[in-house]
C-alpha positions, 0 to 999 in steps of 0.5 A: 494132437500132439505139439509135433503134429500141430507143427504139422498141421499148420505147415501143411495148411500154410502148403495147401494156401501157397500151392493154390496160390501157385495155380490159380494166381501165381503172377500175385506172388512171383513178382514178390520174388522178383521173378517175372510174371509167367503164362508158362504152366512150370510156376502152376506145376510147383504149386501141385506139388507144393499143395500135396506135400501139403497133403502129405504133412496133414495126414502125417500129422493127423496120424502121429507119423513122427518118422515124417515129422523128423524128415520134414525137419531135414527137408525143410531146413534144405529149402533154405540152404538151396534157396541161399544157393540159388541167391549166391549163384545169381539165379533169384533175387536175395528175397527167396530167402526169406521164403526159405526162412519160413520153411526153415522156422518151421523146421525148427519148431517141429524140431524143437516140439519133438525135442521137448516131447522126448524129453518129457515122456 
């Protein structure tokens, strides 16, 4: 496996343990954000589709799809800049940026993984 896939790999492990967390317990982690604890199905609906991005990033990297590798970069650095929006309109508390960081620091691992690949191969 290469270190682009791996990147991969882990986020998408680290998808499928927030979205099973988003369906099953969301009210352990919405306070965390400082979002209310919710009986509205909108916060379990997230969590599927967070889950099948998950699904998604794991057979991307089991198969060597680099294409979703470098739009993963993309997709994951927009987390942050939208989360910070969200902070900045007064939507959500300043802690979803840190969330949004994870998704972020991801991003730049795959980036800097594909960077360093290029420029070995």
């Amino acid at each position: 496996m290469s270190k682009p896939a791996l990147t991969l790999k882990v986020f998408g492990a680290y998808l499928f343990i927030l979205g099973l967390t988003l369906i099953l317990l969301p009210n352990l982690i919405l306070p965390v954000f400082g979002v209310p604890p919710t009986s509205e199905v909108w916060i379990r609906v997230v969590g599927v589709l967070v889950f099948n991005i998950g699904i998604y990033y794991w057979y991307a990297a089991k198969h060597e799809a680099r294409i979703i590798f470098l739009a993963s970069v993309y997709a994951r650095t927009f987390v942050l800049a939208a989360f910070i929006a969200f902070v900045v309109t007064g939507l959500v508390s300043p802690v979803l940026i840190l969330f949004g960081t994870v998704d972020f620091a991801g991003a730049i691992w795959t980036f800097v993984a594909l960077k360093t690949e290029k420029q070995q191969g």
